[in-house]
N, CA, C and O atoms as a Tripos MOL2 file, in Angstrom:
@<TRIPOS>MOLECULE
protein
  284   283    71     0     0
PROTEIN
NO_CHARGES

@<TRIPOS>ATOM
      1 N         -11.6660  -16.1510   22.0460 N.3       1 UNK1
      2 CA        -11.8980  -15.0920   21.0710 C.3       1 UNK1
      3 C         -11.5080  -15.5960   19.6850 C.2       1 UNK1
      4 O         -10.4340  -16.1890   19.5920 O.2       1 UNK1
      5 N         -12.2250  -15.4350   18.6510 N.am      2 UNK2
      6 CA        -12.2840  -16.0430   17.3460 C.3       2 UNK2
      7 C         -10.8040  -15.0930   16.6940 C.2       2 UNK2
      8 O         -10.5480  -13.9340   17.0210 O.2       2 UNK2
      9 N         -10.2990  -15.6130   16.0980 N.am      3 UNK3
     10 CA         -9.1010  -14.8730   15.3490 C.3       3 UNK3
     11 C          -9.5870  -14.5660   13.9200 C.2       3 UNK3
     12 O         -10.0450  -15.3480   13.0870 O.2       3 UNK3
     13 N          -9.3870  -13.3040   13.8400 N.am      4 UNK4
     14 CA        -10.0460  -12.4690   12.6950 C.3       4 UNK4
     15 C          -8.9520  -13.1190   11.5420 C.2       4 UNK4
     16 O          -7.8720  -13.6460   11.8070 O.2       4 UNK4
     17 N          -9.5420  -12.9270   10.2220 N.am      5 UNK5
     18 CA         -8.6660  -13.2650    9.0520 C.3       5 UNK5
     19 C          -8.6830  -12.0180    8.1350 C.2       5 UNK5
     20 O          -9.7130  -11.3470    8.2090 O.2       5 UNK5
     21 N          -7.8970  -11.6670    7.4370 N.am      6 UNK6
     22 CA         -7.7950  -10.5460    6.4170 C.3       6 UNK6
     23 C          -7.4790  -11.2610    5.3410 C.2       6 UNK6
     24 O          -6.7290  -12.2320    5.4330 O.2       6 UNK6
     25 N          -7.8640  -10.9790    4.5120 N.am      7 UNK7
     26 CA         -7.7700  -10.6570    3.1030 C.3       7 UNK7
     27 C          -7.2790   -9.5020    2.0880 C.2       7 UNK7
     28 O          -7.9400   -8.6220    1.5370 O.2       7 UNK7
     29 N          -5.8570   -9.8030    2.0210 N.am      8 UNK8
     30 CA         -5.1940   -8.8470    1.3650 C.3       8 UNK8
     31 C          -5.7210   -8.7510   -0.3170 C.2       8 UNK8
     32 O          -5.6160   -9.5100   -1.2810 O.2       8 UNK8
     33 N          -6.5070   -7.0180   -0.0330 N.am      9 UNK9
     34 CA         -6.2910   -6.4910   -1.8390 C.3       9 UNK9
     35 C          -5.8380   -5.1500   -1.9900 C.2       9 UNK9
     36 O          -5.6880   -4.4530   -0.9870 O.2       9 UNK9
     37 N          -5.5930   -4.6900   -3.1800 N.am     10 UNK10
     38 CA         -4.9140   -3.7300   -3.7430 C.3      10 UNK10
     39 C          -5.7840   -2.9750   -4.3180 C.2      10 UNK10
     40 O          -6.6630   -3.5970   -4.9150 O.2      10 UNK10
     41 N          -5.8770   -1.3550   -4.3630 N.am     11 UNK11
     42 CA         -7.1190   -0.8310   -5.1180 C.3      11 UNK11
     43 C          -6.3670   -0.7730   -6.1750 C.2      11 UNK11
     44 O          -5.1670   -1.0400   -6.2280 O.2      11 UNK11
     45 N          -7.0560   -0.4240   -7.0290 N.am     12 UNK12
     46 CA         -6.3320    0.0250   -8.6710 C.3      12 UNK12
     47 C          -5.5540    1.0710   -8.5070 C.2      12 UNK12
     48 O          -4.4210    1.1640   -8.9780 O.2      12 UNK12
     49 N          -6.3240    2.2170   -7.5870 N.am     13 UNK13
     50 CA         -5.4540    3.3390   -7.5590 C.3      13 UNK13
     51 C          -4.3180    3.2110   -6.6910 C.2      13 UNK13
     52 O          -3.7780    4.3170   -6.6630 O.2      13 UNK13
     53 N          -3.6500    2.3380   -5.9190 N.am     14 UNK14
     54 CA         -2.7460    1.8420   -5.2230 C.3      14 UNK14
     55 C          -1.8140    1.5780   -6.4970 C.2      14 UNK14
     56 O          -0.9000    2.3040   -6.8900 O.2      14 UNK14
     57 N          -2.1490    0.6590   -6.9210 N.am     15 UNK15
     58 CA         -1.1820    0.0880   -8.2170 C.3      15 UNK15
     59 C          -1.1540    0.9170   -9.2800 C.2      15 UNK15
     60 O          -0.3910    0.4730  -10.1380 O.2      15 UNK15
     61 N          -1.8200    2.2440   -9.6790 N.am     16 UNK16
     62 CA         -1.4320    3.4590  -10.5000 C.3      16 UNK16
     63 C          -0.6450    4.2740  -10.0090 C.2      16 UNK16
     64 O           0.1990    4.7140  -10.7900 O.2      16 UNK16
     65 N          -0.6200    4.6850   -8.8340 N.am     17 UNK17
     66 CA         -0.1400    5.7480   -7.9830 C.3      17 UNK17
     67 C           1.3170    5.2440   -7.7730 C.2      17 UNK17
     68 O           2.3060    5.9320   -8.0240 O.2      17 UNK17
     69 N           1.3590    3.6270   -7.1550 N.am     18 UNK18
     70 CA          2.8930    3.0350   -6.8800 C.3      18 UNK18
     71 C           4.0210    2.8860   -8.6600 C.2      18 UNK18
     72 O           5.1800    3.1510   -8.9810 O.2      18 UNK18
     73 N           2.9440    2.3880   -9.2640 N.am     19 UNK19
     74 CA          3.3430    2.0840  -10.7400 C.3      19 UNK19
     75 C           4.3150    3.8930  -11.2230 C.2      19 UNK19
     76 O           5.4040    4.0310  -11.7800 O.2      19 UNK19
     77 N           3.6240    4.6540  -10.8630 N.am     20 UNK20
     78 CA          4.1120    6.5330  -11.7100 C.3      20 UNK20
     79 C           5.5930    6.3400  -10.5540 C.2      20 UNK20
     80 O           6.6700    6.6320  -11.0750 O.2      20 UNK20
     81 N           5.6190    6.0600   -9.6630 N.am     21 UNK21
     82 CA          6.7420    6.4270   -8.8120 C.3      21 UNK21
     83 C           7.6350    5.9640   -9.0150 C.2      21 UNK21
     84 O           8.7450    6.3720   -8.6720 O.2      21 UNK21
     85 N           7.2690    4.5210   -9.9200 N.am     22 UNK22
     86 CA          8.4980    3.5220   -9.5570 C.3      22 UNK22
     87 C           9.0040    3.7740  -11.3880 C.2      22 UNK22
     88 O          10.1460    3.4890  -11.7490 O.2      22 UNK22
     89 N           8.0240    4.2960  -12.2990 N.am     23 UNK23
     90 CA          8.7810    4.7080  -13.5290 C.3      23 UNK23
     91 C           9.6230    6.1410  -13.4750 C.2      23 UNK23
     92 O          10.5120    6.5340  -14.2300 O.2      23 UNK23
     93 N           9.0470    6.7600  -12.3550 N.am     24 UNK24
     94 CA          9.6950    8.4550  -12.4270 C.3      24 UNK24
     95 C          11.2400    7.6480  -11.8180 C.2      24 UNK24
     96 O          12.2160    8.0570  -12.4470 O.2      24 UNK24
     97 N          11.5150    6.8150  -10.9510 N.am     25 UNK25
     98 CA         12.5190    6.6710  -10.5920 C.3      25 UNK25
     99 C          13.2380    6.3800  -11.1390 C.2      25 UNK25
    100 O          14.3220    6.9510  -11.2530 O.2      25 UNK25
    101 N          12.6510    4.6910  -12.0510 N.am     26 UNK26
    102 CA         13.7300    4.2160  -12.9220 C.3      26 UNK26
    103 C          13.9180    4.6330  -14.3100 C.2      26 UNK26
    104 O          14.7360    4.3270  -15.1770 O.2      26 UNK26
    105 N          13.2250    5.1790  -14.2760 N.am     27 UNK27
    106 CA         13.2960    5.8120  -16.2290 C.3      27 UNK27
    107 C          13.7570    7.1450  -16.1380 C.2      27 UNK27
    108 O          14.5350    7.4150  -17.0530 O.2      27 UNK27
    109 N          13.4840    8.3370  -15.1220 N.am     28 UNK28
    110 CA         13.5300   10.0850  -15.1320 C.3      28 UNK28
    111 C          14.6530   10.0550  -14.4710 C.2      28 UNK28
    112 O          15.5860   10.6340  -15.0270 O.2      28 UNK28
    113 N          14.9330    9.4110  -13.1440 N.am     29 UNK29
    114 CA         16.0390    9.3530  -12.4940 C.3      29 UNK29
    115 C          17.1150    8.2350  -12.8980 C.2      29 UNK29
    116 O          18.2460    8.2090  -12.4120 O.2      29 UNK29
    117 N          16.6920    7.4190  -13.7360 N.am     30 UNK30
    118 CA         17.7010    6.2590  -14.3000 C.3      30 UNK30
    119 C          18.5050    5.5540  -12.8730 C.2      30 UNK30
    120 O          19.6730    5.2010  -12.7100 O.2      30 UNK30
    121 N          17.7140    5.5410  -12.2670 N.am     31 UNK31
    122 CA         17.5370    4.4810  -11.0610 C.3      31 UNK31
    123 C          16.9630    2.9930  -10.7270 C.2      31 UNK31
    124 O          16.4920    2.6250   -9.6500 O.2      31 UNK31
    125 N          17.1150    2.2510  -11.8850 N.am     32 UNK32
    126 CA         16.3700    0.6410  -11.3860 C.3      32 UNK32
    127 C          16.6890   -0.0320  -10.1090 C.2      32 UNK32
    128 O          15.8930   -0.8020   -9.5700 O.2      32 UNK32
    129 N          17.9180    0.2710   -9.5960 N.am     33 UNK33
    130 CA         18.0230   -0.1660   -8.5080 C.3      33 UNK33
    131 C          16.9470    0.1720   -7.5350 C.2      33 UNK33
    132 O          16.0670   -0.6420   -7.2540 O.2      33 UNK33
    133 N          17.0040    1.2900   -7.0510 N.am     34 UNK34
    134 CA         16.4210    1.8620   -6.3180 C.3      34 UNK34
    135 C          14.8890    1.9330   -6.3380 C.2      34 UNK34
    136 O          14.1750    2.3830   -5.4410 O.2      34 UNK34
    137 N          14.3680    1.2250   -7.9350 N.am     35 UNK35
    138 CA         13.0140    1.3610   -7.9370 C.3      35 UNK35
    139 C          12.5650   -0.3330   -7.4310 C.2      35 UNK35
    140 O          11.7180   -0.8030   -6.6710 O.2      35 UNK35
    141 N          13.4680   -0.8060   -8.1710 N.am     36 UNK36
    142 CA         13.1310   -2.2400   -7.2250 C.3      36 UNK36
    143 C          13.2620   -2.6450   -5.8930 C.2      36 UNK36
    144 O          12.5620   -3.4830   -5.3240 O.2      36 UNK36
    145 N          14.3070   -1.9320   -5.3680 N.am     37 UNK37
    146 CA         14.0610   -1.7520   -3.7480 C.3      37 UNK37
    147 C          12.8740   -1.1800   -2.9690 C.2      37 UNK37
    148 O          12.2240   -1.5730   -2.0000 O.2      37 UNK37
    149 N          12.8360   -0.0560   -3.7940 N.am     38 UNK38
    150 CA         11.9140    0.2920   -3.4050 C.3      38 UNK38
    151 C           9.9030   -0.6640   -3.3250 C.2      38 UNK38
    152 O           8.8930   -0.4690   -2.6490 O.2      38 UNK38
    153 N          10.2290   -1.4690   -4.2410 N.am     39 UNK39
    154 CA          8.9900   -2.3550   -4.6300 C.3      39 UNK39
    155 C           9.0440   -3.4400   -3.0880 C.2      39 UNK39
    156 O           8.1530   -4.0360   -2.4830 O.2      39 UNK39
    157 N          10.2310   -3.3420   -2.9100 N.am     40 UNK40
    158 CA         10.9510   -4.8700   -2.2290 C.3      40 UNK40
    159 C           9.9970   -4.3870   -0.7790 C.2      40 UNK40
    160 O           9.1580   -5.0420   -0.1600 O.2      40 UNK40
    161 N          10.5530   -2.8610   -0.5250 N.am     41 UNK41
    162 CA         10.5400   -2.6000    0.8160 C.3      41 UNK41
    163 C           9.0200   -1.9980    0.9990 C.2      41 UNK41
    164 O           8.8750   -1.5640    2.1420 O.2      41 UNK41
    165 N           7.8540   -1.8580    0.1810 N.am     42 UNK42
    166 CA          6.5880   -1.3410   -0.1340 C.3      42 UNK42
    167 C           6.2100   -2.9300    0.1810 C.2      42 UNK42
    168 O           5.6050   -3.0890    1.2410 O.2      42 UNK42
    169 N           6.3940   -3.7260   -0.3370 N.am     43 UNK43
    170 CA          6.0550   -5.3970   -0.4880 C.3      43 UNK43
    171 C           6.1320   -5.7980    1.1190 C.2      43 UNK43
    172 O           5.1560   -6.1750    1.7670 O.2      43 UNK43
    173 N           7.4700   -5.6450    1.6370 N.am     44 UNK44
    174 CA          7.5280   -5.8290    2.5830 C.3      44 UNK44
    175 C           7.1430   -5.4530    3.9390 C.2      44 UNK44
    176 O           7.1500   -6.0610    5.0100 O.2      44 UNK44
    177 N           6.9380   -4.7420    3.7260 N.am     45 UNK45
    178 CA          5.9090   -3.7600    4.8350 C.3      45 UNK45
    179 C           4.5480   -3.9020    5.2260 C.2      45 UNK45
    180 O           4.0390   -3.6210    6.3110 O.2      45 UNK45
    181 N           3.9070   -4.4810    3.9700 N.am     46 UNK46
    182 CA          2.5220   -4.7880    3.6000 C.3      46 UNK46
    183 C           1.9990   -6.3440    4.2700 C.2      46 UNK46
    184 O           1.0330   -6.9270    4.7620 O.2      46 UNK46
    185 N           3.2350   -6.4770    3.9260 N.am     47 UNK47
    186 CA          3.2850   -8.2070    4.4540 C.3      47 UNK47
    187 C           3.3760   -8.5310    5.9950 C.2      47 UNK47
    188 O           2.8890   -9.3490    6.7750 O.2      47 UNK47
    189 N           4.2280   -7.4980    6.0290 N.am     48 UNK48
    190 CA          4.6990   -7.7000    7.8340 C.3      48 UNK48
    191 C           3.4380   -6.9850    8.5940 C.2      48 UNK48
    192 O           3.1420   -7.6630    9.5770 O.2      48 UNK48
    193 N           2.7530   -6.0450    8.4810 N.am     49 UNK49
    194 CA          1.9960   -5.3690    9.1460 C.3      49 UNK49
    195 C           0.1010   -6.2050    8.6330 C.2      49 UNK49
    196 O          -0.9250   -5.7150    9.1070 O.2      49 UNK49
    197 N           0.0610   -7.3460    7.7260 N.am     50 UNK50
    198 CA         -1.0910   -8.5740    7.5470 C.3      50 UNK50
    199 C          -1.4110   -8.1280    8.6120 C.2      50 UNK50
    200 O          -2.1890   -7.2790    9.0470 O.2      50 UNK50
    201 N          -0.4250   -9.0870    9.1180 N.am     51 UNK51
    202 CA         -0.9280  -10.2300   10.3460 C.3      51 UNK51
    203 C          -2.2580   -9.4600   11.7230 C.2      51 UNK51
    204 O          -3.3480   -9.7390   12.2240 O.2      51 UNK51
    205 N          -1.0570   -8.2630   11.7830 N.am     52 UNK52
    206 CA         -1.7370   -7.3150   12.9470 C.3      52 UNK52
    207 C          -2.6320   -5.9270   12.3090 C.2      52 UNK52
    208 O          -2.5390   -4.8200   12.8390 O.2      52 UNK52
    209 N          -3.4690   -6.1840   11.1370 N.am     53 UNK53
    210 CA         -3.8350   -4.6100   10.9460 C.3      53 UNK53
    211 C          -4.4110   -3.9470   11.8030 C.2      53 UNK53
    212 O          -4.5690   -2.7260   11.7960 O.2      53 UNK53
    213 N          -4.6930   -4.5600   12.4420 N.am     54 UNK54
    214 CA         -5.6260   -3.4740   13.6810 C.3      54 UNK54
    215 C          -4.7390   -2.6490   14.6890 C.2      54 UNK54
    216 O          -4.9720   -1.6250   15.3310 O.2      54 UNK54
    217 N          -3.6600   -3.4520   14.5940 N.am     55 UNK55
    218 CA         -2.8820   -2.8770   15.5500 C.3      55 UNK55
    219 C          -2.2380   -1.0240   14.7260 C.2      55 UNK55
    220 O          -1.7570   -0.1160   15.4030 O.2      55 UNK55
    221 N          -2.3420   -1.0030   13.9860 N.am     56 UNK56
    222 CA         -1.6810    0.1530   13.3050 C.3      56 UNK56
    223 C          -2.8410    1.3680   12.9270 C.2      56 UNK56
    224 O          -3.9440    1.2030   12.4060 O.2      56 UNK56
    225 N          -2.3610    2.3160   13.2610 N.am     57 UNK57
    226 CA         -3.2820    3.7210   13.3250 C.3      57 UNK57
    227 C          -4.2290    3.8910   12.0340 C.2      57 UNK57
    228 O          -3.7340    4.1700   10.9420 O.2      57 UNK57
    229 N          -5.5170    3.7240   12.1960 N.am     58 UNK58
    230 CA         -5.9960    3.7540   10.0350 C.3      58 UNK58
    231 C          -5.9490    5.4170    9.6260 C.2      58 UNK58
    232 O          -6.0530    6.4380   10.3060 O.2      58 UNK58
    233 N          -5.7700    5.2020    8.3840 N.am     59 UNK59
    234 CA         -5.4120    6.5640    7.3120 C.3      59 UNK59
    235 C          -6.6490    7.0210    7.3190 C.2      59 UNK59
    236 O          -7.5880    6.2340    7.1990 O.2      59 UNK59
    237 N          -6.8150    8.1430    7.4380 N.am     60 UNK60
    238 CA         -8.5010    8.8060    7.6640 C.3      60 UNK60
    239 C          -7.9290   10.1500    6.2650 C.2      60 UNK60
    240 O          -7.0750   11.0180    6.0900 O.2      60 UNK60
    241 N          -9.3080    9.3980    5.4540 N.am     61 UNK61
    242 CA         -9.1880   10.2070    4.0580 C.3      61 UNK61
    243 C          -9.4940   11.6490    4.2180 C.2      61 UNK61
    244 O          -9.6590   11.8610    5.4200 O.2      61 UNK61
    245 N          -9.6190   12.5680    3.6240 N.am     62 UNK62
    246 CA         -9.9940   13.9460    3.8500 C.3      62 UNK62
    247 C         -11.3640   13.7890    2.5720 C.2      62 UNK62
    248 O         -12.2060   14.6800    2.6880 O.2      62 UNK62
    249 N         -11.6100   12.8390    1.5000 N.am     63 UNK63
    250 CA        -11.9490   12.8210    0.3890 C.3      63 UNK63
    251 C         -13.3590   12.7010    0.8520 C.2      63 UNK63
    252 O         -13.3350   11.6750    1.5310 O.2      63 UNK63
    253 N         -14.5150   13.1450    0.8680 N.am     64 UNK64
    254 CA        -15.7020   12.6460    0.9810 C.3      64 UNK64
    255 C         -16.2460   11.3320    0.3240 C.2      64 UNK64
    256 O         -16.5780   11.3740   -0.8610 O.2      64 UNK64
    257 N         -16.3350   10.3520    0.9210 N.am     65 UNK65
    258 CA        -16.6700    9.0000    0.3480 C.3      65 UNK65
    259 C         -18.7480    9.0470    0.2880 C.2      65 UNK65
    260 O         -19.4650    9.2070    1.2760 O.2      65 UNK65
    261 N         -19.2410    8.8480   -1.2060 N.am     66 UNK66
    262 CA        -20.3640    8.6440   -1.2400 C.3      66 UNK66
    263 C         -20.9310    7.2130   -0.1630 C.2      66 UNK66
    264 O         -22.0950    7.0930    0.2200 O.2      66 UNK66
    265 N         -19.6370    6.1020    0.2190 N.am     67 UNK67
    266 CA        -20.5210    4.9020    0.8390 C.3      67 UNK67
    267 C         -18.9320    4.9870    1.7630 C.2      67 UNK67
    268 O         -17.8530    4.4050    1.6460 O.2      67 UNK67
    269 N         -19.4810    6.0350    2.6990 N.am     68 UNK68
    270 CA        -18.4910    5.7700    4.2160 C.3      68 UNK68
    271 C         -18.1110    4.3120    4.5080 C.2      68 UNK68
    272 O         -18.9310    3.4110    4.3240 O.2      68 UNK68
    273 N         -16.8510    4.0730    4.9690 N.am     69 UNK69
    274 CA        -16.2820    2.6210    5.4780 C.3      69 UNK69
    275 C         -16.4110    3.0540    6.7770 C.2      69 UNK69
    276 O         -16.1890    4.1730    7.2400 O.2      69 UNK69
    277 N         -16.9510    1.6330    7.5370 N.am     70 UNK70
    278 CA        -17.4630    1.9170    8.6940 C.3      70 UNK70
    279 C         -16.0600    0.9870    9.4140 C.2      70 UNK70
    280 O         -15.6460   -0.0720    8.9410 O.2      70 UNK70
    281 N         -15.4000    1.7860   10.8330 N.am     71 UNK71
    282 CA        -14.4520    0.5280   11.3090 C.3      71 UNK71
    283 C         -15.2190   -0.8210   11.9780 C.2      71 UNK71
    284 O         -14.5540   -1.7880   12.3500 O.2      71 UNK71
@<TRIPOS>BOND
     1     1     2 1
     2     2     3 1
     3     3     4 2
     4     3     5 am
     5     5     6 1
     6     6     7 1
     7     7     8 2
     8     7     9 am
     9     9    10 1
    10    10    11 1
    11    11    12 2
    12    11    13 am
    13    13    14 1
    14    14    15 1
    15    15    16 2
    16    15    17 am
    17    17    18 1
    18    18    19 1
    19    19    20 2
    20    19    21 am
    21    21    22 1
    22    22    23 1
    23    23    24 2
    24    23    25 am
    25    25    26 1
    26    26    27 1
    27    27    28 2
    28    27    29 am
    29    29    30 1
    30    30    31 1
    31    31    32 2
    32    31    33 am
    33    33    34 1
    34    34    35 1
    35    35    36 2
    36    35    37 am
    37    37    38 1
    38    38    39 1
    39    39    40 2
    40    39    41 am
    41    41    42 1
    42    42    43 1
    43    43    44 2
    44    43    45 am
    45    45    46 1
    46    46    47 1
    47    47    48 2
    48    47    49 am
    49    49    50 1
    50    50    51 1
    51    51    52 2
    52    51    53 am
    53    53    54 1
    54    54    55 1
    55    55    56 2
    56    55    57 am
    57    57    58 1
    58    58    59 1
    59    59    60 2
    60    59    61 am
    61    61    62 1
    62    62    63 1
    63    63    64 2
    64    63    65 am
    65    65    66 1
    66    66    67 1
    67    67    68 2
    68    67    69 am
    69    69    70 1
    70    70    71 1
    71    71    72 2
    72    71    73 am
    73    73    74 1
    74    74    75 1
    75    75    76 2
    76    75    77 am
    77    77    78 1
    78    78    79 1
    79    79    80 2
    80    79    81 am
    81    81    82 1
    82    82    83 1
    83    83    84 2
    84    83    85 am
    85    85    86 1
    86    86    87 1
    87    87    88 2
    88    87    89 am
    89    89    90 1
    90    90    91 1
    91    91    92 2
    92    91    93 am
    93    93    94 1
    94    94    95 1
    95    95    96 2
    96    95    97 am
    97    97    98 1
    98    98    99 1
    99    99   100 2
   100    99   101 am
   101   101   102 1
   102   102   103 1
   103   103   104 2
   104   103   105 am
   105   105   106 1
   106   106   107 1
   107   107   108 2
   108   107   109 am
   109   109   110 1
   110   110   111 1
   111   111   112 2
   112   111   113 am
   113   113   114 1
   114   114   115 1
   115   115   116 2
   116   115   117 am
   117   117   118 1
   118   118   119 1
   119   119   120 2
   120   119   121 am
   121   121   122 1
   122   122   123 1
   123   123   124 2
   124   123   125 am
   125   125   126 1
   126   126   127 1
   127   127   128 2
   128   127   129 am
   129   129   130 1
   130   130   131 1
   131   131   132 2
   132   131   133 am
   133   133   134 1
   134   134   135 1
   135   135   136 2
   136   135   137 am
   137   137   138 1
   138   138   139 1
   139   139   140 2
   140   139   141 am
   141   141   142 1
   142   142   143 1
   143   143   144 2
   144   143   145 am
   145   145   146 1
   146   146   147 1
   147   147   148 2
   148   147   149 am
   149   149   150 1
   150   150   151 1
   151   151   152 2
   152   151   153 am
   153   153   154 1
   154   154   155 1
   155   155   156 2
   156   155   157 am
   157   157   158 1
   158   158   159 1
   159   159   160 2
   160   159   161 am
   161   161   162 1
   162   162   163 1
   163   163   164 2
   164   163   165 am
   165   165   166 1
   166   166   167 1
   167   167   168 2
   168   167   169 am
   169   169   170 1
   170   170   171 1
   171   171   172 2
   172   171   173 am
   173   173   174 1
   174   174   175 1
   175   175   176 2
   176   175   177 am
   177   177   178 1
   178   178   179 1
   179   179   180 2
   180   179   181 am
   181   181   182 1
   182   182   183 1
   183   183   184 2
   184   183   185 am
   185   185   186 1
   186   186   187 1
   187   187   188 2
   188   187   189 am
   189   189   190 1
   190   190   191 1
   191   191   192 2
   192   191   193 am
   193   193   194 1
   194   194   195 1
   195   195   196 2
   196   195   197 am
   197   197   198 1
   198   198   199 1
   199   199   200 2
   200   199   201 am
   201   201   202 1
   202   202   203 1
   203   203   204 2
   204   203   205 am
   205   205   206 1
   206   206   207 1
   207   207   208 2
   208   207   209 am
   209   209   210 1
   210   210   211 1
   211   211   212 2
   212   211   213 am
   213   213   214 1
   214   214   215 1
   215   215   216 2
   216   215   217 am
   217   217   218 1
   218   218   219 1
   219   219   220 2
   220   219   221 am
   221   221   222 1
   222   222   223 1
   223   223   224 2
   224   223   225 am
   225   225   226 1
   226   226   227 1
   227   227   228 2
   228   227   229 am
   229   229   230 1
   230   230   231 1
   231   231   232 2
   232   231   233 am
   233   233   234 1
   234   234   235 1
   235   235   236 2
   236   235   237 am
   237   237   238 1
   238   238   239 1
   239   239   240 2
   240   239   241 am
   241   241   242 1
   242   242   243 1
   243   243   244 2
   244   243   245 am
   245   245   246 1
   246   246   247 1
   247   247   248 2
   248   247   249 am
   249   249   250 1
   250   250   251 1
   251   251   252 2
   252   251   253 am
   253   253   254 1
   254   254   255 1
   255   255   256 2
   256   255   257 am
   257   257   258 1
   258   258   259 1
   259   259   260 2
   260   259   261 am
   261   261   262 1
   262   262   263 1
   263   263   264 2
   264   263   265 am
   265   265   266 1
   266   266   267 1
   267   267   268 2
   268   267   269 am
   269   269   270 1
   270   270   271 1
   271   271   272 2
   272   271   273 am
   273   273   274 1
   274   274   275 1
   275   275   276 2
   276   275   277 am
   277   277   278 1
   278   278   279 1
   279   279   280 2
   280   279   281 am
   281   281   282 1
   282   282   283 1
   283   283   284 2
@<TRIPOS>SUBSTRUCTURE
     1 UNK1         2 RESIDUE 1 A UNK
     2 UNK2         6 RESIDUE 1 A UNK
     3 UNK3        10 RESIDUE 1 A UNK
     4 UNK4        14 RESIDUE 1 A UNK
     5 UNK5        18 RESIDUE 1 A UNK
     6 UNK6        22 RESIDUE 1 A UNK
     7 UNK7        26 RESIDUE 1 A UNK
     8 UNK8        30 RESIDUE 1 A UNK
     9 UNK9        34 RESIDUE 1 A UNK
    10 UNK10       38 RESIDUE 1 A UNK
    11 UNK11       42 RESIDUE 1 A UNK
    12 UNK12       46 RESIDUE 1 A UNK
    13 UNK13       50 RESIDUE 1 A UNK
    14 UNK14       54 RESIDUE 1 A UNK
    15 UNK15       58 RESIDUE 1 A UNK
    16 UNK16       62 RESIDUE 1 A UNK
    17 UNK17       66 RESIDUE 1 A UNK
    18 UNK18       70 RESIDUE 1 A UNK
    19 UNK19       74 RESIDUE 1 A UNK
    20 UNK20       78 RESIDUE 1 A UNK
    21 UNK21       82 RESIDUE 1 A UNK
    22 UNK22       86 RESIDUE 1 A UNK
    23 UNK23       90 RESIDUE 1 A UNK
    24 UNK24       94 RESIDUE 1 A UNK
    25 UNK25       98 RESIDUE 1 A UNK
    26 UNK26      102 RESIDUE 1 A UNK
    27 UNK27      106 RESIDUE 1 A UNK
    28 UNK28      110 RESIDUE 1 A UNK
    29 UNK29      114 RESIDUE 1 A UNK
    30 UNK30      118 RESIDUE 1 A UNK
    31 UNK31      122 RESIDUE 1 A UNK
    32 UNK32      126 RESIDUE 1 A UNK
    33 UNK33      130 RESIDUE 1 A UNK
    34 UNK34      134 RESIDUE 1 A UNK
    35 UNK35      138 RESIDUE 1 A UNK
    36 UNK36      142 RESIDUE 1 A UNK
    37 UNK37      146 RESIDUE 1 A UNK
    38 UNK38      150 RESIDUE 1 A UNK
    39 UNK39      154 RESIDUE 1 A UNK
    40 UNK40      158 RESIDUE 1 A UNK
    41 UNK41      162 RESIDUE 1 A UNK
    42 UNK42      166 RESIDUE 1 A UNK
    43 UNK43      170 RESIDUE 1 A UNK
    44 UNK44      174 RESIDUE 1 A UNK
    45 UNK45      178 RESIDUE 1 A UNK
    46 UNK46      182 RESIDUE 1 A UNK
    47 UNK47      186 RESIDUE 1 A UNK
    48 UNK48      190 RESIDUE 1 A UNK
    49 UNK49      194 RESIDUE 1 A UNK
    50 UNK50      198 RESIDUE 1 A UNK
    51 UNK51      202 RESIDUE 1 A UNK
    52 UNK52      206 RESIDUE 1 A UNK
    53 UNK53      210 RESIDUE 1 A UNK
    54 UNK54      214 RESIDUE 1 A UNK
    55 UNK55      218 RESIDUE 1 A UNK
    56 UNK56      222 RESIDUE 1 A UNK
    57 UNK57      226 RESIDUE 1 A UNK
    58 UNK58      230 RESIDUE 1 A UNK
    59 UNK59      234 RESIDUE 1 A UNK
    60 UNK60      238 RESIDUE 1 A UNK
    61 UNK61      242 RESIDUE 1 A UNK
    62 UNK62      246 RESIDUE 1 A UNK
    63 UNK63      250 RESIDUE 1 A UNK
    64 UNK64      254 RESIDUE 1 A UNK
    65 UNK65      258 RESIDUE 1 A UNK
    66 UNK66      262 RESIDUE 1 A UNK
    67 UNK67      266 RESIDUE 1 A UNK
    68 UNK68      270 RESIDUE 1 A UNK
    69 UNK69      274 RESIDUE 1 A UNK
    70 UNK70      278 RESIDUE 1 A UNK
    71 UNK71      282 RESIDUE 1 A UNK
């Protein structure tokens, strides 16, 4: 059986959405610690779960997509 390869990318709205959280933390809550951990452990998660994506349940949007992703 051929071993599938992935290609890790990021949508924009991934990196807008993570970007507001991690300033509400460290700037509103005056938390840098915690916002860089938080980056650490978002990073890390992403990384560890590469290898096997299939193995993990997919996020089923509620959003009507004009060009459906097919699994």
């Amino acid at each position: 059986m051929a071993e599938t390869k992935y290609k890790l990318r990021y949508l924009p709205m991934f990196y807008e959405d993570f970007e507001q959280k991690i300033v509400y933390i460290a700037e509103k809550l005056q938390n840098e610690k915690a916002a860089k951990d938080l980056i650490d452990a978002v990073e890390m998660a992403i990384l560890e779960r590469l290898p096997a994506a299939e193995s993990f349940e997919p996020y089923y949007s509620l959003k009507e997509r004009h060009y459906p992703f097919s699994p």
